[in-house]
PATIKE-54321 format. One record per atom (N, C-alpha, C, CB): residue in one letter; residue number from 1; y, x, z. Coordinates in Angstrom, 2 decimals, decimal comma. Glycine has a CB too. Example, Ala and Ser with C-alpha at 12.3 -4.5 7.8 and 13.67 -1.06 7.14 Angstrom:
BEGIN
+---------+-----+---------+---------+---------+
: residuo : num :   north :    east :      up :
+---------+-----+---------+---------+---------+
:       a :   1 :   -5,69 :   13,19 :    7,80 :
:       a :   1 :   -4,50 :   12,30 :    7,80 :
:       a :   1 :   -3,30 :   13,20 :    7,80 :
:       a :   1 :   -4,47 :   11,31 :    9,05 :
:       s :   2 :   -2,25 :   12,85 :    7,08 :
:       s :   2 :   -1,06 :   13,67 :    7,14 :
:       s :   2 :    0,03 :   12,90 :    7,87 :
:       s :   2 :   -0,60 :   14,08 :    5,72 :
+---------+-----+---------+---------+---------+
This chain:
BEGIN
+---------+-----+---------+---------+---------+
: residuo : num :   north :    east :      up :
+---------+-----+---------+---------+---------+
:       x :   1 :   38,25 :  -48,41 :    4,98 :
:       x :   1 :   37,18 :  -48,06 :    4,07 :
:       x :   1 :   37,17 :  -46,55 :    3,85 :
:       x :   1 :   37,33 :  -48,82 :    2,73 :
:       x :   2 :   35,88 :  -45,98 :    3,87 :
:       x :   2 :   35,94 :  -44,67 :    3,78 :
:       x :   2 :   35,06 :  -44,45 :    2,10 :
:       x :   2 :   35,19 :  -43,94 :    5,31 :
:       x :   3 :   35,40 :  -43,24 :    1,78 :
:       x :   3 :   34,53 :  -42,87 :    0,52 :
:       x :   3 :   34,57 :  -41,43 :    0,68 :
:       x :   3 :   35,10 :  -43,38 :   -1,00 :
:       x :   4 :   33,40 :  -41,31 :    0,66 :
:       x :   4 :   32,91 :  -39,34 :    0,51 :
:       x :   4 :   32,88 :  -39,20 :   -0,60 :
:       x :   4 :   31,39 :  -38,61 :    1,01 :
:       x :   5 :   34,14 :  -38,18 :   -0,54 :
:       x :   5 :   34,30 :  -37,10 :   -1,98 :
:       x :   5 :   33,63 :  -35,98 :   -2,33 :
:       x :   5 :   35,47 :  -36,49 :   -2,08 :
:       x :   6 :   32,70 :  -35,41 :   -1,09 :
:       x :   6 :   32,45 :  -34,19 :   -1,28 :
:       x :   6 :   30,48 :  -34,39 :   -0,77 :
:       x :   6 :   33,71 :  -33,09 :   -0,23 :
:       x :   7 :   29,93 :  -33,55 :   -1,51 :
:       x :   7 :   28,73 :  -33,59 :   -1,01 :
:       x :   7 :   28,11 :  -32,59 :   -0,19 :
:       x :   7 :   28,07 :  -33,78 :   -1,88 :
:       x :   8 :   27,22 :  -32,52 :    0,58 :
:       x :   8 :   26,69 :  -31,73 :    2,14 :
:       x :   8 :   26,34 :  -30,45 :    1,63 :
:       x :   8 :   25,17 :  -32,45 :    3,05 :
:       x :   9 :   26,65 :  -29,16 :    2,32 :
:       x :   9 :   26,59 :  -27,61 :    1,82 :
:       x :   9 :   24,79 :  -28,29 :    1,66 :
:       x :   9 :   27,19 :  -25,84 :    3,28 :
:       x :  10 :   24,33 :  -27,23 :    0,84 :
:       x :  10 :   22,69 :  -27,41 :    0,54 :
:       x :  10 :   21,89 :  -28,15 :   -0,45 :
:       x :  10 :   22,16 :  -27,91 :    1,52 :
:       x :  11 :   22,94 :  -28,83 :   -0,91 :
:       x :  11 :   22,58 :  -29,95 :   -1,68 :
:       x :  11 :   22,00 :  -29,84 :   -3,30 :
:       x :  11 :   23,79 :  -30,72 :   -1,65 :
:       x :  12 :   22,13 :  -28,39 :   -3,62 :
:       x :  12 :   21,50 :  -27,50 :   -4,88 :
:       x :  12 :   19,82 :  -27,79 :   -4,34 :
:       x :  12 :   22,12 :  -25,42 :   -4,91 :
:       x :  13 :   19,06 :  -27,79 :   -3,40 :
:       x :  13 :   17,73 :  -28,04 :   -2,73 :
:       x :  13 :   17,64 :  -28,90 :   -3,45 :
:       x :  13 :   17,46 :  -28,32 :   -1,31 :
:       x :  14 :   18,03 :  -30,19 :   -4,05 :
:       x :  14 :   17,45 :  -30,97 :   -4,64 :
:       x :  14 :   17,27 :  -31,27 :   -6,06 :
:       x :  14 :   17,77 :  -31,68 :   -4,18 :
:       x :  15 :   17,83 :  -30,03 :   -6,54 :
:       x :  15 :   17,81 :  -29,91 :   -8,26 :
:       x :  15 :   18,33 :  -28,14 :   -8,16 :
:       x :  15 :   19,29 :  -31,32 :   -9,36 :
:       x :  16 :   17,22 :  -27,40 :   -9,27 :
:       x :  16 :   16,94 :  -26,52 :   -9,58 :
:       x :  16 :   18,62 :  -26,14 :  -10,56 :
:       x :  16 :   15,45 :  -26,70 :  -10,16 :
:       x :  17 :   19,71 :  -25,84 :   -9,65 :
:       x :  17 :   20,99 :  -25,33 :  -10,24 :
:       x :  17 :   21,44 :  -23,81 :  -10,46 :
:       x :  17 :   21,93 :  -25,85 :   -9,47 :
:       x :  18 :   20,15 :  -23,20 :  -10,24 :
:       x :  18 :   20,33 :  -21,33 :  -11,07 :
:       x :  18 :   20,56 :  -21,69 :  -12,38 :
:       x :  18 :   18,70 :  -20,05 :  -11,12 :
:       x :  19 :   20,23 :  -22,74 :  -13,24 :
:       x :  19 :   20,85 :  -22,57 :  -14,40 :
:       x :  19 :   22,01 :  -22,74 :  -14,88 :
:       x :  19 :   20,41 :  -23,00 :  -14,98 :
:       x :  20 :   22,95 :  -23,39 :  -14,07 :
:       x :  20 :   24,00 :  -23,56 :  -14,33 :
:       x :  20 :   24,92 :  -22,50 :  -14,11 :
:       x :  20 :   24,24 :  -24,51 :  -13,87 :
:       x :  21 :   24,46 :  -21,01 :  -13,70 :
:       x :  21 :   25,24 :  -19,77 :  -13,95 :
:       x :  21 :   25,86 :  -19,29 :  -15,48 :
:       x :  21 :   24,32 :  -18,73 :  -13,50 :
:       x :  22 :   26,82 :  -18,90 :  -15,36 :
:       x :  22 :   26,77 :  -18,89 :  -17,16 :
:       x :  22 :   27,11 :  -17,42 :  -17,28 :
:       x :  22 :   28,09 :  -20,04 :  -18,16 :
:       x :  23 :   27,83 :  -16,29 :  -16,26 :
:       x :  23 :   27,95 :  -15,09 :  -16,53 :
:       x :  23 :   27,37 :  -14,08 :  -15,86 :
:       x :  23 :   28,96 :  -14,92 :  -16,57 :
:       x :  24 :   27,14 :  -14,48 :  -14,67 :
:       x :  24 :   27,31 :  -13,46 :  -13,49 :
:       x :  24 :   26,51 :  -14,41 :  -12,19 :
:       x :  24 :   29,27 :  -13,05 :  -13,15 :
:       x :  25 :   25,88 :  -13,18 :  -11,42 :
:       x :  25 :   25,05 :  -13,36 :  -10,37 :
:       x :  25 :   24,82 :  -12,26 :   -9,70 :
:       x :  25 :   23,95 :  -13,86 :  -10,70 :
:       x :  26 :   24,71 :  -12,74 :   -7,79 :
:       x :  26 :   25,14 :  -11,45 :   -6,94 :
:       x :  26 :   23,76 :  -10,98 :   -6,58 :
:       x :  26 :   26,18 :  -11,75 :   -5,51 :
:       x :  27 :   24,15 :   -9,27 :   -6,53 :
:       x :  27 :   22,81 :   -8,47 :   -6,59 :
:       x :  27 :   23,04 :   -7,63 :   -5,43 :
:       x :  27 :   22,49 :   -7,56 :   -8,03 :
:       x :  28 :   22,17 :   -7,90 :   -4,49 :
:       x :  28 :   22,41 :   -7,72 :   -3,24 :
:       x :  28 :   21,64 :   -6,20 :   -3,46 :
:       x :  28 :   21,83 :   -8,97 :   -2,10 :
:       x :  29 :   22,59 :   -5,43 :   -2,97 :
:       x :  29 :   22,21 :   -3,80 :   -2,93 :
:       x :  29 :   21,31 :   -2,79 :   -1,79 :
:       x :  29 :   23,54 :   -3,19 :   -2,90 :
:       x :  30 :   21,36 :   -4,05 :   -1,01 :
:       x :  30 :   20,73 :   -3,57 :    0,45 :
:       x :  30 :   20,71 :   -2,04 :    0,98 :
:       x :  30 :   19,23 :   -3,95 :    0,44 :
:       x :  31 :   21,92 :   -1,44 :    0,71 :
:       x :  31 :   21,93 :   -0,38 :    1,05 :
:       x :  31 :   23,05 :   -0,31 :    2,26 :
:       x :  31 :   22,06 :    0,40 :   -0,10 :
:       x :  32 :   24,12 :   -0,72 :    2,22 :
:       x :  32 :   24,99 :   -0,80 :    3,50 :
:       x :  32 :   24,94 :   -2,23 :    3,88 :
:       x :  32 :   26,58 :   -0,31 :    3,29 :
:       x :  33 :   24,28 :   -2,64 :    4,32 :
:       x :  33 :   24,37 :   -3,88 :    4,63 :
:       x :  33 :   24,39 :   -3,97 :    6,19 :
:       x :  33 :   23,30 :   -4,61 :    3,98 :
:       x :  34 :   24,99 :   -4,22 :    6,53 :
:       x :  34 :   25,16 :   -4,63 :    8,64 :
:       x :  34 :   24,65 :   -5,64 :    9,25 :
:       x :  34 :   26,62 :   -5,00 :    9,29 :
:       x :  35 :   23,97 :   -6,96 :    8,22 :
:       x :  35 :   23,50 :   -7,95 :    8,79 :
:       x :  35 :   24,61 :   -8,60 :    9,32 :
:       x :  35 :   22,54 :   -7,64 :    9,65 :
:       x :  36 :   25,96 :   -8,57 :    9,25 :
:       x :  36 :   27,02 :   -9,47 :    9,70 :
:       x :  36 :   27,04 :  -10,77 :    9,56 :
:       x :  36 :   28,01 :   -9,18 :    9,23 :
:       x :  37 :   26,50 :  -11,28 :    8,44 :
:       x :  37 :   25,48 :  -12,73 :    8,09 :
:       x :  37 :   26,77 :  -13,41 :    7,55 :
:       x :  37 :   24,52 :  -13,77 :    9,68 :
:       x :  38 :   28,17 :  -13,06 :    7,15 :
:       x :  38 :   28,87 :  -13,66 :    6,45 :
:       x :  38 :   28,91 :  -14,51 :    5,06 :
:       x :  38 :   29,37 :  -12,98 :    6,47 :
:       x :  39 :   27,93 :  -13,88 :    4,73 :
:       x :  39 :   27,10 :  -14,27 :    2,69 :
:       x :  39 :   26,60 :  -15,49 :    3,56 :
:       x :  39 :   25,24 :  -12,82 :    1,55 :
:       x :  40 :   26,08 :  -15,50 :    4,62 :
:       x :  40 :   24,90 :  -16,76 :    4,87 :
:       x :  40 :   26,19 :  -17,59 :    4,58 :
:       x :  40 :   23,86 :  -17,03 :    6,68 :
:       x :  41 :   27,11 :  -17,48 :    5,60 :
:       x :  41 :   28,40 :  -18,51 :    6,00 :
:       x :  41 :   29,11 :  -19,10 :    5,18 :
:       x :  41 :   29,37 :  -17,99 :    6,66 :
:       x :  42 :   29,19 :  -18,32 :    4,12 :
:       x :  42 :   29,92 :  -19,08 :    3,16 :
:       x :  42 :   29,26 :  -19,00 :    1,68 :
:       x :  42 :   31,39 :  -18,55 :    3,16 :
:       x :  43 :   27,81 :  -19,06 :    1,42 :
:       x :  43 :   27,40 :  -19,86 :    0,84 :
:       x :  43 :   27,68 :  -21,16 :    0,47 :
:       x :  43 :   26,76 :  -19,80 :    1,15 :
:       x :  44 :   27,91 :  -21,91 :   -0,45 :
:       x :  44 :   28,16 :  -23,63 :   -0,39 :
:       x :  44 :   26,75 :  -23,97 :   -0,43 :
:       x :  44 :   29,12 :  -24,48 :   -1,80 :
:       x :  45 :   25,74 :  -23,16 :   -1,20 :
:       x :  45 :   24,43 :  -24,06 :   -1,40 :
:       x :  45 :   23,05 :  -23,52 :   -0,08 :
:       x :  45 :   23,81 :  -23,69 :   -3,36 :
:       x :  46 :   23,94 :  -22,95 :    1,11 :
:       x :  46 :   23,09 :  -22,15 :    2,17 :
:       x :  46 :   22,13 :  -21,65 :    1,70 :
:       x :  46 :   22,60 :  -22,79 :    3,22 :
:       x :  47 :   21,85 :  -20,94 :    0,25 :
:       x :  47 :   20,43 :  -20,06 :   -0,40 :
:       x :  47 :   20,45 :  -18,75 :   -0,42 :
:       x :  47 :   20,09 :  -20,30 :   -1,85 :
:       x :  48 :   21,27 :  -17,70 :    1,10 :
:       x :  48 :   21,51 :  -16,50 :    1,66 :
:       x :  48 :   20,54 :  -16,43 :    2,46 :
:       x :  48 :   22,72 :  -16,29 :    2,24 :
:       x :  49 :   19,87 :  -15,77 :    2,27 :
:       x :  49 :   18,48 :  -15,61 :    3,47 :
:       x :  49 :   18,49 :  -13,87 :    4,19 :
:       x :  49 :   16,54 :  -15,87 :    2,36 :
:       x :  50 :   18,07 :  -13,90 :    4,98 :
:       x :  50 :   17,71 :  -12,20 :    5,66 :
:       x :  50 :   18,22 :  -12,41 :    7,31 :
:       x :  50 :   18,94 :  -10,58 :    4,70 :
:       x :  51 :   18,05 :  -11,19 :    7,94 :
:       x :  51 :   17,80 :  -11,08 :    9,23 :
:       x :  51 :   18,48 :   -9,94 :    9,83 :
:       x :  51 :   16,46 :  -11,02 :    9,42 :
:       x :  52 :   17,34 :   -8,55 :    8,97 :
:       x :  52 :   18,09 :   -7,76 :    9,05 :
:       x :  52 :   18,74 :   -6,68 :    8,41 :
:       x :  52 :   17,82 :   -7,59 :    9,60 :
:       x :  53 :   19,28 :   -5,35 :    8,86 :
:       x :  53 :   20,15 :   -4,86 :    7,82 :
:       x :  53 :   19,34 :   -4,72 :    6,73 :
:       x :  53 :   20,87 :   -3,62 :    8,12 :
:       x :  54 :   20,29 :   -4,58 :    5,56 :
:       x :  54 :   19,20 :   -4,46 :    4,13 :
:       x :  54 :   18,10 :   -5,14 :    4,00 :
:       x :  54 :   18,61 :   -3,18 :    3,91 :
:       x :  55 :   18,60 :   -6,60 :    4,16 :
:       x :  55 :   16,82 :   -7,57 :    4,09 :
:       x :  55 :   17,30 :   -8,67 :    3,56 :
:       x :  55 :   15,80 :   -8,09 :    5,75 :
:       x :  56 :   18,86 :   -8,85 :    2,85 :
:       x :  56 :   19,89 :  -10,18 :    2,27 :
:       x :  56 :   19,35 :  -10,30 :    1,18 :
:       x :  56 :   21,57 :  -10,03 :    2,04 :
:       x :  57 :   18,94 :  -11,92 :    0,47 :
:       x :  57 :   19,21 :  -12,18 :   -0,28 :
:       x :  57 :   19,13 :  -13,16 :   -0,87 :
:       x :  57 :   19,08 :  -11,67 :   -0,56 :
:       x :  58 :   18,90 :  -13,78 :   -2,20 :
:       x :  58 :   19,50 :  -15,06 :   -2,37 :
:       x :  58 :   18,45 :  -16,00 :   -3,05 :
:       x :  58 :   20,82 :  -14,93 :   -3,22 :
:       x :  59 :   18,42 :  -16,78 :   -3,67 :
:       x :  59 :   17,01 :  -17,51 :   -4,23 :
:       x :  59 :   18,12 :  -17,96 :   -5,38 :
:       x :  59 :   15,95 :  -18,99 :   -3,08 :
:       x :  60 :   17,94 :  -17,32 :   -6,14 :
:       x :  60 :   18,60 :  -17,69 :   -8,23 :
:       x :  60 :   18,08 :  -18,88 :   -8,30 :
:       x :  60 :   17,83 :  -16,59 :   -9,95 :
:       x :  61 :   16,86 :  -19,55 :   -7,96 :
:       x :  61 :   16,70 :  -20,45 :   -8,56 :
:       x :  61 :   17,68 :  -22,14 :   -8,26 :
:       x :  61 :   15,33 :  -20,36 :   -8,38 :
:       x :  62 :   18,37 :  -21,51 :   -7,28 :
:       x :  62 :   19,61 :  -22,46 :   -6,53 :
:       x :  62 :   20,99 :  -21,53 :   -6,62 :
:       x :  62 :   19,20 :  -22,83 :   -4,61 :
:       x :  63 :   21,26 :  -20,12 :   -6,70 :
:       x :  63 :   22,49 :  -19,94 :   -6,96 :
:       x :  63 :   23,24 :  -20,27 :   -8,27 :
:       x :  63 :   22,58 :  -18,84 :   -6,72 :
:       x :  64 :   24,79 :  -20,62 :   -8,04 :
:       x :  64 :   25,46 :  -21,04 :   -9,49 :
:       x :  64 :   26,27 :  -19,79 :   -9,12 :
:       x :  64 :   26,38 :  -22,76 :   -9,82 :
:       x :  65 :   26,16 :  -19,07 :   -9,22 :
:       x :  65 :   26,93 :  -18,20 :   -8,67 :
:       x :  65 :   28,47 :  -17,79 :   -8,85 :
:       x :  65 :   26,31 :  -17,35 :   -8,87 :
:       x :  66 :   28,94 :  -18,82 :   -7,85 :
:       x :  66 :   30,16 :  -18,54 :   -7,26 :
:       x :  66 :   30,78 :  -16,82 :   -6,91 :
:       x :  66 :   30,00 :  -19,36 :   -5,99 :
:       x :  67 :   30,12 :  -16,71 :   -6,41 :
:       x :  67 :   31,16 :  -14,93 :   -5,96 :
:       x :  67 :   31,69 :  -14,55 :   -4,78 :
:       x :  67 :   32,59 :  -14,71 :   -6,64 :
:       x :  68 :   31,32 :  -16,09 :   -3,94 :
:       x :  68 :   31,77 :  -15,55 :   -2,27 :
:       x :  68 :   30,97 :  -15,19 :   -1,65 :
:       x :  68 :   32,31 :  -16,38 :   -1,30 :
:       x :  69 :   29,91 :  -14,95 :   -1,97 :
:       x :  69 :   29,16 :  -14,11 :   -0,86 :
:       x :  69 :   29,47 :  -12,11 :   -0,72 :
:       x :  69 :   27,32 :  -14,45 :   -1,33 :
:       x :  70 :   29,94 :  -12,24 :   -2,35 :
:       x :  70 :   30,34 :  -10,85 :   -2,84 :
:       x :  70 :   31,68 :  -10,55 :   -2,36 :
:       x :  70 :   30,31 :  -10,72 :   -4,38 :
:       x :  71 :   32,75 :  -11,77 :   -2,21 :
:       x :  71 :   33,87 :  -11,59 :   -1,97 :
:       x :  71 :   33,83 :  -11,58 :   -0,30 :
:       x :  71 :   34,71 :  -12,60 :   -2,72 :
:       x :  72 :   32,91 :  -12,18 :    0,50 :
:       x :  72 :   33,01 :  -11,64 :    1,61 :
:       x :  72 :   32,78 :  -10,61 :    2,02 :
:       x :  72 :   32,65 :  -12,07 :    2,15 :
:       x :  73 :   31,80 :   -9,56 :    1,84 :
:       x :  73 :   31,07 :   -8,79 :    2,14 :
:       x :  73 :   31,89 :   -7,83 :    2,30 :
:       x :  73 :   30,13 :   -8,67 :    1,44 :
:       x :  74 :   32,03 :   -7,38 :    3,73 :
:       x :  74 :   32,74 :   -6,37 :    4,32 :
:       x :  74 :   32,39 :   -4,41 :    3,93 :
:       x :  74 :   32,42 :   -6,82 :    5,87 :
:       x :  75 :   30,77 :   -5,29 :    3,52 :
:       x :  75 :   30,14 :   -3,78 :    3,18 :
:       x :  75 :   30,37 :   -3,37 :    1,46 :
:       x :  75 :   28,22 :   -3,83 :    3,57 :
:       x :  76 :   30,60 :   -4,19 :    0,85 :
:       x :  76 :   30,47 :   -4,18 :    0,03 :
:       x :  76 :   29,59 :   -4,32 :   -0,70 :
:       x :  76 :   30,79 :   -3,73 :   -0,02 :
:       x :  77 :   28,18 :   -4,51 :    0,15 :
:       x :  77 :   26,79 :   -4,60 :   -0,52 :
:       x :  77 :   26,57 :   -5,52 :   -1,55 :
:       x :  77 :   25,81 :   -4,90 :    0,39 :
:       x :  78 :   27,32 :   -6,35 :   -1,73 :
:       x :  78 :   26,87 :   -7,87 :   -2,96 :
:       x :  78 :   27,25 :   -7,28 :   -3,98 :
:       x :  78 :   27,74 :   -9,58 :   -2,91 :
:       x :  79 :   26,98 :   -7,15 :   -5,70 :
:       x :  79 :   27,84 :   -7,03 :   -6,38 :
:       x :  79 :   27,88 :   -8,42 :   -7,29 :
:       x :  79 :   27,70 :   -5,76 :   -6,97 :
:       x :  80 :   28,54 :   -8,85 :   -8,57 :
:       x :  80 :   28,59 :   -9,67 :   -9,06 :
:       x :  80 :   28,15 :   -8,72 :  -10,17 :
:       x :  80 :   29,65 :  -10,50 :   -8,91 :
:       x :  81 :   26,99 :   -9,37 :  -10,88 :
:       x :  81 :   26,60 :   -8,29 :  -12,34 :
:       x :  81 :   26,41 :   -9,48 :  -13,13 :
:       x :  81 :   24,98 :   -7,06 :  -12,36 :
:       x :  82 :   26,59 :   -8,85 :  -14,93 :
:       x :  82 :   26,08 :   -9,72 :  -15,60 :
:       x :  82 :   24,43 :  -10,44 :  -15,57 :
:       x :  82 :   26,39 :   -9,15 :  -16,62 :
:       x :  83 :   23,96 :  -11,86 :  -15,70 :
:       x :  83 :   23,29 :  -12,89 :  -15,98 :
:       x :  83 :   22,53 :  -11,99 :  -16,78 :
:       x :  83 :   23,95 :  -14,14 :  -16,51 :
:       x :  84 :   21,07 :  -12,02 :  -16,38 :
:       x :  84 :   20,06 :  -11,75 :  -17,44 :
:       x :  84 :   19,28 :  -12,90 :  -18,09 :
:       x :  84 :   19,10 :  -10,87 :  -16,90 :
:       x :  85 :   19,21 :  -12,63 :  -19,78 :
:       x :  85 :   18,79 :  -13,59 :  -20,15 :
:       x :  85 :   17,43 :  -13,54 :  -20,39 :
:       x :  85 :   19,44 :  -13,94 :  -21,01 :
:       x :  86 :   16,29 :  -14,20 :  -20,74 :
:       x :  86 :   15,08 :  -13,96 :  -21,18 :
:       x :  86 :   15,39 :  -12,83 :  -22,20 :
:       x :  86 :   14,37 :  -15,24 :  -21,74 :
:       x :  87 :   15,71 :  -13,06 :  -22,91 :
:       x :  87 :   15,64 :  -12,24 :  -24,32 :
:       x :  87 :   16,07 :  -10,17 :  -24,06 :
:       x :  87 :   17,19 :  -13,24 :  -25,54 :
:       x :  88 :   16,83 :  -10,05 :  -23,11 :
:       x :  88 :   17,48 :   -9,00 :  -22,33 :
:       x :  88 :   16,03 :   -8,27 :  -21,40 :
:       x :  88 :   18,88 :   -9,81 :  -21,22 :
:       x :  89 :   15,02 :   -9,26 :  -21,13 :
:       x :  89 :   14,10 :   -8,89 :  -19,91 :
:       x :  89 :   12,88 :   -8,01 :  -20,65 :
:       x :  89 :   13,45 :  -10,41 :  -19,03 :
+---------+-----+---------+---------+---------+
């Protein structure tokens, strides 16, 4: 008997989970960016989009933002900044 513990990278596509950020979200700087496409790779919810250099970035309305796309980034281009709230905008 088998039982899946874990559910399929992408799976934020089916419910709107940008809200479940509670501090921090990555702000892609597009200034050194190499297009190395590592942010795509280790995304869990695959919502890293771009092509080419300085063209990365992410769709909030599916990031929970984890921090590995920032923690990969060879360029350093991702940062992790504080969550803006309505009230802040």
């Amino acid at each position: 008997m088998r039982i899946k513990l874990t559910a399929e990278p992408g799976s934020a596509r089916n419910n709107k989970t940008g809200s479940w950020r509670v501090e921090r979200r990555p702000q892609f700087l597009q200034k050194n960016c190499s297009a190395c496409r590592m942010c795509i790779l280790v995304c869990p919810e695959g919502i890293v989009s771009g092509k080419e250099k300085n063209s990365f970035k992410t769709d909030y309305l599916y990031c929970k933002g984890c921090g590995l796309c920032a923690a990969v980034c060879p360029k350093k281009d991702i940062e992790m900044v504080p969550e803006e709230t309505e009230s802040k905008k």
